[in-house]
Every structure is written in C-alpha cells, then in structure tokens.
LODO-518550 format. One record per residue: x, y, z of N, C-alpha, C, CB in turn; residue in one letter. Coordinates in steps of 0.001 Angstrom, whole numbers, plus 500000, padded with zeros to 6 digits. Glycine has a CB too. Layout:
N
XYZXYZXYZXYZA...
***
This chain:
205
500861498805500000500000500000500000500891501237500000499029500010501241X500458502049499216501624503344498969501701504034500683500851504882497492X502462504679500269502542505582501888501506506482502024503924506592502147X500886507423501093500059508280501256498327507337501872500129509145499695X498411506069501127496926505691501251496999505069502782496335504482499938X498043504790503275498422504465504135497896505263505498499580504413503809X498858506464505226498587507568506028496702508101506055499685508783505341X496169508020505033494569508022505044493957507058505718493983507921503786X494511506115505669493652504422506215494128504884507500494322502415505593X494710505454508212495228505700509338494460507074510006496744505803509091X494328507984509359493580509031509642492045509064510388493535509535508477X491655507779509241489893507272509025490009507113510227489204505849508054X490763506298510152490463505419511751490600505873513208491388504291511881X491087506701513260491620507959514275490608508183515820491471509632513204X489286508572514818488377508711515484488310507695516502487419508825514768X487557506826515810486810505255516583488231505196517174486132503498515377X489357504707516828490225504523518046489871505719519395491904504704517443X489998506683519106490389507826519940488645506942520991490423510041518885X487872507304520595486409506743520676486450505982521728485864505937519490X487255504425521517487431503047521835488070503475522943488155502027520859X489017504407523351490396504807524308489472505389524971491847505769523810X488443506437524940487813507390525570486853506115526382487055508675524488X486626505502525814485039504533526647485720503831527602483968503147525569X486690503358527412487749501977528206488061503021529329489566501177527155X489260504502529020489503505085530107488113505574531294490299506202529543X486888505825530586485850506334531200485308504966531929484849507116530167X485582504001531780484115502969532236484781502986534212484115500508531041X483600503174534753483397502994536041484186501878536400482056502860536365X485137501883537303485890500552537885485654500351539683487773500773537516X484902501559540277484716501852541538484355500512541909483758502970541847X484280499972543081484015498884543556483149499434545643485808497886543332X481511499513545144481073500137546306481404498775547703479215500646545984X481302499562548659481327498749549927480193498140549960481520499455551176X478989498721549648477535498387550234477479497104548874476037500061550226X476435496350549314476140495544548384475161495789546848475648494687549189X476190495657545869475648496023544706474764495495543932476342496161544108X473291496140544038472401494975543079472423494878541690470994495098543220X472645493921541758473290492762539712472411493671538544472260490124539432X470688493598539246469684494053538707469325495258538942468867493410538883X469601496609538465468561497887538656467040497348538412468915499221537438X466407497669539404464778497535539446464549499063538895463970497162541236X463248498895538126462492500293537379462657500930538837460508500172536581X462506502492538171462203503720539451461015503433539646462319505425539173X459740502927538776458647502644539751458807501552540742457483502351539046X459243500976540792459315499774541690459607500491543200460631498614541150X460264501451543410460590502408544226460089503160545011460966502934543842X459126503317544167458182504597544813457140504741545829457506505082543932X456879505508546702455850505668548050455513507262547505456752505489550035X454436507682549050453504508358548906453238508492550676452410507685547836X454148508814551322453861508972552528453923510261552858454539508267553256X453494510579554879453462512133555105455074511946555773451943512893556329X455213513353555810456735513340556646456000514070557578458360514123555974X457119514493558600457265514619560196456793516110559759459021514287561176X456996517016558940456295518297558755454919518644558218457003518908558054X454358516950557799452559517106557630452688517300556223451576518577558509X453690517337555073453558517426553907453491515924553224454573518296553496X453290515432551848452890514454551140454453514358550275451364514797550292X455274513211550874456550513236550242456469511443549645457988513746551536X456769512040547888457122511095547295458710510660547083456498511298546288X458804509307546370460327509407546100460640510316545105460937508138545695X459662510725543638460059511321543173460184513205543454459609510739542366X460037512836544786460354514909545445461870514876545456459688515524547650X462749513644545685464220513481545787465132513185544622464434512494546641X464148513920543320465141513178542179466169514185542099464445512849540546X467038513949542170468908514525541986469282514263543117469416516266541680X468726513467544344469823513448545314470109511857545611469395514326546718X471021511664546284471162510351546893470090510113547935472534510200547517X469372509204548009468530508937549076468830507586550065467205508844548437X468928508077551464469293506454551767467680506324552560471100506056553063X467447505396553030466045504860553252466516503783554496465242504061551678X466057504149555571465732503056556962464758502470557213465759503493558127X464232501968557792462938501452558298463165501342559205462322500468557945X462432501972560781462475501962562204461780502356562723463204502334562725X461526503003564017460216503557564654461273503991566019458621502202564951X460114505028566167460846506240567920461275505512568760459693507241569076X460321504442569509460703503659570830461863502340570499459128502961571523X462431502347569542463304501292569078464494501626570226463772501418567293X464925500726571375465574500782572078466940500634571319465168500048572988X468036500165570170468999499822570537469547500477568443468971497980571401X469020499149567538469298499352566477469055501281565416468520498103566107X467763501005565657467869502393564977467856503502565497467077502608564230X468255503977566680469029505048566744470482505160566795468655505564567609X471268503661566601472599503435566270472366503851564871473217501951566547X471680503177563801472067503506562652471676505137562118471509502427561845X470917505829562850470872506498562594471930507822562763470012506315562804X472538506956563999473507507775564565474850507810563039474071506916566332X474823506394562964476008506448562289475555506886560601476805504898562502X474207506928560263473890507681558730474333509318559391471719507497557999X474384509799560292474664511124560589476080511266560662474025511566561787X476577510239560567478426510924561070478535510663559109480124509308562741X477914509909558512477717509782556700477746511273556618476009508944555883X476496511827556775476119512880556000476945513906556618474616513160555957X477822514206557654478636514987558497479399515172557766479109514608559629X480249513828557149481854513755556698481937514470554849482453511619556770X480208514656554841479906515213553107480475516375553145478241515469552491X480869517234551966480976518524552156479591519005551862482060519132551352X479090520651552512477868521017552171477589520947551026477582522022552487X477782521066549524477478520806548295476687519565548019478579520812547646X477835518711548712477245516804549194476334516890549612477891515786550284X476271517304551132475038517046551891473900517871551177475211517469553472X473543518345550588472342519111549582472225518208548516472730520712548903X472973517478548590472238516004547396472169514902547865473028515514546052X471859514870549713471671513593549987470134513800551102473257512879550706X469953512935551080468464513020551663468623511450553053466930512657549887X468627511479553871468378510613554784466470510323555300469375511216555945X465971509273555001464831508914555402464638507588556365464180508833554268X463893508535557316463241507037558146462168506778558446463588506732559293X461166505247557707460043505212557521459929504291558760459593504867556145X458829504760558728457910503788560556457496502722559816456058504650561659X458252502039560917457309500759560919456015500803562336458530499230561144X455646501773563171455229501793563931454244502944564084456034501580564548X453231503365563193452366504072562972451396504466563651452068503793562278X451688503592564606450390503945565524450542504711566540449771502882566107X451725504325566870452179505480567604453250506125567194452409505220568793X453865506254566443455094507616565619453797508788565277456202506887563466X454161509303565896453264510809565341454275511954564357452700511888567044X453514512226563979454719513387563236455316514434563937454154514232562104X454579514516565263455563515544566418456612514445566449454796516034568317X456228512992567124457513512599567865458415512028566410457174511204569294X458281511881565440459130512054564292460080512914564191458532512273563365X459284513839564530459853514952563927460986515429564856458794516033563660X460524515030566446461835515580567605463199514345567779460952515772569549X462280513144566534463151512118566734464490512235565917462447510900566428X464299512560564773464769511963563512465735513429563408463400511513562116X465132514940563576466443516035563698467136515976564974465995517614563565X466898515282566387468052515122567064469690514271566405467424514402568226X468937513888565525470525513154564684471229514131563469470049511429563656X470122514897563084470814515936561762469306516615561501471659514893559966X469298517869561369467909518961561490467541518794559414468627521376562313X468122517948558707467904517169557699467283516630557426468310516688557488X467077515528558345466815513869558290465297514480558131467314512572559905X464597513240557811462680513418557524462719511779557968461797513916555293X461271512107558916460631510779559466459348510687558261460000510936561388X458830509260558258458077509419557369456740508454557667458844509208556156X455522508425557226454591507908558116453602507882557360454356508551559316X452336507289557886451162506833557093450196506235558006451537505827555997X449302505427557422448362504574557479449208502827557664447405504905556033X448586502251558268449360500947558615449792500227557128448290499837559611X448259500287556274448230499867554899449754500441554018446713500554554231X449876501796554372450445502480553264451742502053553815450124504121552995X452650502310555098453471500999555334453508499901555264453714500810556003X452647499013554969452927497576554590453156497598553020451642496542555028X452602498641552274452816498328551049454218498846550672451741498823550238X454940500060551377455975500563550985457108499499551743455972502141551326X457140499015552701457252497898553141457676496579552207456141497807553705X456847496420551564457117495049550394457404495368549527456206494156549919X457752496729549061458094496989547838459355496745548085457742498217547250X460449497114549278461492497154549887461983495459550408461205498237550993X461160495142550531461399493314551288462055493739552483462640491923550314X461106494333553296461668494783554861460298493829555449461703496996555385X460639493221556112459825492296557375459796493221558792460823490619557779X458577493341559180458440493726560302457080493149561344458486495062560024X456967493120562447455731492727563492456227492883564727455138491229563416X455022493185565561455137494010567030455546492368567803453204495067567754X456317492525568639456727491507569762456720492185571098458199490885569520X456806490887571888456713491566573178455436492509573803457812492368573119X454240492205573268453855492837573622453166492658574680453582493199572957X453013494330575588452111493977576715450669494711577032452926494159577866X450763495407576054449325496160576227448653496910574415449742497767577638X448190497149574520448312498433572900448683499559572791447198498896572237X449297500034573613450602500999573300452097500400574131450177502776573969X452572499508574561453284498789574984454035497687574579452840498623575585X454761497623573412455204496829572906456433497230571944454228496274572467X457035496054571738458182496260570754458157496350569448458952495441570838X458816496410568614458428496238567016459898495187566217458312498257566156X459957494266565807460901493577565445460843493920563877460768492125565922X462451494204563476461738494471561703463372494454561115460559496566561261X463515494556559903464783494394558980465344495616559237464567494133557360X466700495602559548467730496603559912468458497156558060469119495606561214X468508497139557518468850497069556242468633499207556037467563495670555210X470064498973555758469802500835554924469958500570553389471361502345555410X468887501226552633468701501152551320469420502529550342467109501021551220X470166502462549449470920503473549061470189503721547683472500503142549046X469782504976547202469135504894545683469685505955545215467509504936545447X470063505916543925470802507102543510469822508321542711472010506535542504X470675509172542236469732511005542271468642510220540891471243513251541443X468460509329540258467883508751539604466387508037540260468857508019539141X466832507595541259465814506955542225465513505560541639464395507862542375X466652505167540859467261503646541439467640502959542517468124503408541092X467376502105543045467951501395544227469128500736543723466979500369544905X470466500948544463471466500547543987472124499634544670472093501393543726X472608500249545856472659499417546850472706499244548167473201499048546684X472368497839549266472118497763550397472974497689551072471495497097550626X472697497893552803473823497671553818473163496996555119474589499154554219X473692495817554968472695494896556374473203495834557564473261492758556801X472544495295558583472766495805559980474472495912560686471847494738560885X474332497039560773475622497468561372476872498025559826476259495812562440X476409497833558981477461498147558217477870499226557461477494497461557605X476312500366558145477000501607557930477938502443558860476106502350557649X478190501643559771479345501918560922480517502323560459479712500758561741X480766501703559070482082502095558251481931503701557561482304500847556893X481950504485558133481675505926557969482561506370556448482275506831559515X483776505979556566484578506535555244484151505748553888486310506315555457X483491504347554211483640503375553046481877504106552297483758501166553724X481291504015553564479909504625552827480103505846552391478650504746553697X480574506966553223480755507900552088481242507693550933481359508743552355X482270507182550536482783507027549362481594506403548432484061506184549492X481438505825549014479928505109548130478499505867547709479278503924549119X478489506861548336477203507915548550477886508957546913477238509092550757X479721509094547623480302510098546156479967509325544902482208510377546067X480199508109545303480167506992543720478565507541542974480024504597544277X477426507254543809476809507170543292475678509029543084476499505850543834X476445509884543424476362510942543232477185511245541617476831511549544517X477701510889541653478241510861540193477579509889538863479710510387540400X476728508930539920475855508289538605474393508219538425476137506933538464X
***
C-alpha cells in the first residue's frame, strides 16, 4: 500500500480509536462497599407516597437529583435504629455542604400507631435537622414495606401501646435517579469513610 493511502487508512480510523480509548479510560471501575444489586429495578418499583414529620405528602420522586438512603424503624426502638441512625449522621457529616444538599436521609415507621409526626419529627432532627421521618396509614406501610422486602411485626407485647416492634435493619441506598442501587445489612453503615465514598460513587451516577 503506497505511503500516502496508508497515512489516510490511518487518519479514518483515528476517530473510533480515539472513541474506543475514551470509553475503556471512562468505564466505572469503583468497587462500592455496600452491596451492589446485579439488577437495577424500574424507578417505579421504588416509589411511596407517605406524610413526613412536617405534615407534607413526600414522594420518592420529590428526591430526584439526590442520593437517598432509606431506613425502616420507629421512635421507641431501644437499641438498632438510633445506632444507625447515629452512624447515617456521622455519613452525611463527613459530606461537604454541596454533598450534603444532594443527599436526603429517610426514616420510615414501621410503627404508625404510635410515631406521630411531632415525635418524628423531635426524633429523627436530634441526629441531623435534615433527616425526615416518614409515616402513614398501617396499609400504606405495609405496602411501601414490600416493595422494599423489609419484614416487620410488634413483639413483646404487653398492652396496645406497649410493645416492641421487630423488623429488617437494612439501609437502602438509591441514587439522584431513584434507582435502588445498593444495600447495607445491619451494622454496616458503621464504616463511615467506606459509605461515604459510596454515597460520592453514586452521586456521580
């Protein structure tokens, strides 16, 4: 092949290489701490319709551009969720403010009957004046509930306002898309630096 046609067959191709180099250097290699689901589920699969602790009607889609993480717990929970909540607050602490304005911390009752949106509301900003408690009808938690595969039922009990609530410790991570991306069983947002990093990951996608 002469040298000149050479130098053309070389030119053509320039692009798509350059192209091929650009996609390979760009592709995501992050590797999150939390557990990554294989499958993105649709954003409807996602979605609720509950009140928050300020008496307004908050959907998932009121949080599209931010990271949302999602608890399931209730006020009188002696031990688990005000640990995790403690430790989603040292999360959203270690953000810079830019961060923390694209992350949303939620905690839905499993205990409706008695979470009121006062005691929500004095519950959930003693950890960060951020956070939103979130609440309903028993129905409208059981359904937001199974959309999530969170198990919950009252134990221990000794009267009808006297009792415990047993339920899935699991923090749910969804990105500014309002994909669910990924989970963190009990206790494993304790790792404060690894979840942040994971909150940046998915602030970027």
């Amino acid at each position: 092949m002469p040298r000149r046609a050479l130098w053309i067959t070389l030119l053509a191709g320039l692009p798509l290489l350059l192209a091929v180099i650009a996609f390979v250097l760009s592709r995501d290699t992050y590797q999150p701490y939390g557990t990554r689901l294989l499958n993105i589920r649709p954003v409807e699969a996602n979605q609720f319709s509950l009140t928050a602790h300020d008496g307004s009607t908050k959907s998932l889609s009121d949080f599209r551009g931010k990271v949302v993480l999602i608890f399931f717990g209730f006020v009188n929970c002696p031990d688990v969720c005000p640990t995790t909540l403690l430790e989603l607050a040292k999360v959203y602490k270690a953000l810079t403010p830019p961060e923390q304005a694209r992350v949303q911390v939620l905690l839905i009752s499993v205990d409706p009957e008695r979470d009121t949106k006062e005691k929500l509301r004095d519950y959930v900003t003693f950890f960060a004046p951020t956070f939103l408690g979130l609440t309903g009808t028993p129905e409208q938690i059981a359904q937001v509930a199974k959309k999530y595969g969170v198990f919950y039922q009252k134990s221990q009990i000794k009267s009808a306002t006297e009792y415990n609530v047993d339920h899935t410790a699991t923090v749910f991570a969804l990105d500014p898309k309002g994909q669910l991306r990924l989970v963190y069983g009990n206790g494993k947002v304790a790792e404060t630096a690894r979840v942040v990093e994971d909150v940046r990951w998915l602030l970027r996608n």
